[in-house]
KETOR-676540 format. One record per residue (C-alpha): x, y, z. Coordinates in pm, 1 decimal. Layout:
BEGIN
       px       py       pz
        X        Y        Z
...
***
This chain:
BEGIN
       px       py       pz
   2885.7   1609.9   -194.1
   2894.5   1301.8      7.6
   2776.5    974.1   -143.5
   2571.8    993.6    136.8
   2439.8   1286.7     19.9
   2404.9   1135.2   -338.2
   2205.9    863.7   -199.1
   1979.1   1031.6      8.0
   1876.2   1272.9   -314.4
   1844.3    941.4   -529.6
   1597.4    824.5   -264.2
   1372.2   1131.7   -213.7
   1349.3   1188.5   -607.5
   1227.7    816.6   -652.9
    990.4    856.8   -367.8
    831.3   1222.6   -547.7
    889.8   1033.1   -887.4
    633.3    746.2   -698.0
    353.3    955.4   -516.7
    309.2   1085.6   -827.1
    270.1    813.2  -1007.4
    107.3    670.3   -753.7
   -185.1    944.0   -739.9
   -186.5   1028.4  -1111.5
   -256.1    637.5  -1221.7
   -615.3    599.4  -1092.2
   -732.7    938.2  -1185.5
   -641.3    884.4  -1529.2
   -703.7    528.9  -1539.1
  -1124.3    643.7  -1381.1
  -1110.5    899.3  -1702.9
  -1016.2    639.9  -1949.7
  -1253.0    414.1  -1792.4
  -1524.8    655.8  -1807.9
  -1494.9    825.9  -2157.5
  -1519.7    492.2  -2265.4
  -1825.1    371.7  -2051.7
  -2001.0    696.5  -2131.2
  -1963.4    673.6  -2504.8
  -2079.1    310.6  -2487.5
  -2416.6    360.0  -2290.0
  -2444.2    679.9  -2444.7
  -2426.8    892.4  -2103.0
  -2351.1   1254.2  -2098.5
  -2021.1   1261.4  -1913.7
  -2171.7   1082.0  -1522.0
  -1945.6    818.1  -1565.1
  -1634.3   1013.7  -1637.0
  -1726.4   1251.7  -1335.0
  -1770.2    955.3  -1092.9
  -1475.0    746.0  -1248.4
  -1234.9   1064.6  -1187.7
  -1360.0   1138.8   -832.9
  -1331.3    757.8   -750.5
   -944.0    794.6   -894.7
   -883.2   1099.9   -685.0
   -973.1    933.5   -363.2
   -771.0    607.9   -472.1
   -465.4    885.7   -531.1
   -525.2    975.9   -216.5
   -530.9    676.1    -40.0
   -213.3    564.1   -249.7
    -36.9    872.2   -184.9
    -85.8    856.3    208.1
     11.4    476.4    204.5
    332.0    514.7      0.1
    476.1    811.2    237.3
    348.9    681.5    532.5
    561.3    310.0    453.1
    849.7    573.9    331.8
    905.1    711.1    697.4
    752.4    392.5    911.7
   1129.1    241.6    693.8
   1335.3    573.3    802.5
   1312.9    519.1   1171.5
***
């Protein structure tokens, strides 16, 4: 292989090794968040189910903004 090559492998396993963090952070961050808020008001679980689905869409959202700067720097 090239060091191009090299390089170019580097790059696209830091930018997987990034999405996912980048998606997996807020969902577990909203469960956290949510176990904790439900066992303190003494809720049956509505806090963890909105906390998660809140940190889905932020994954989301982080996701399409870290691939999207990714290519808009290829070109």
């Amino acid at each position: 292989m090239k060091n191009r090559d090299y390089k170019d492998t580097i790059q696209n396993l830091a930018l997987i090794s990034q999405v996912g963090l980048s998606a997996i952070t807020p969902i577990l961050l909203g469960v956290g968040l949510g176990r904790f808020m439900d066992k303190r008001l003494g809720k049956n679980g509505i806090f963890s189910i909105i906390l998660i689905i809140l940190g889905a869409i932020a994954g989301l959202y982080n996701m399409i903004r870290v691939t999207s700067n990714q290519f808009k720097n290829k070109k």
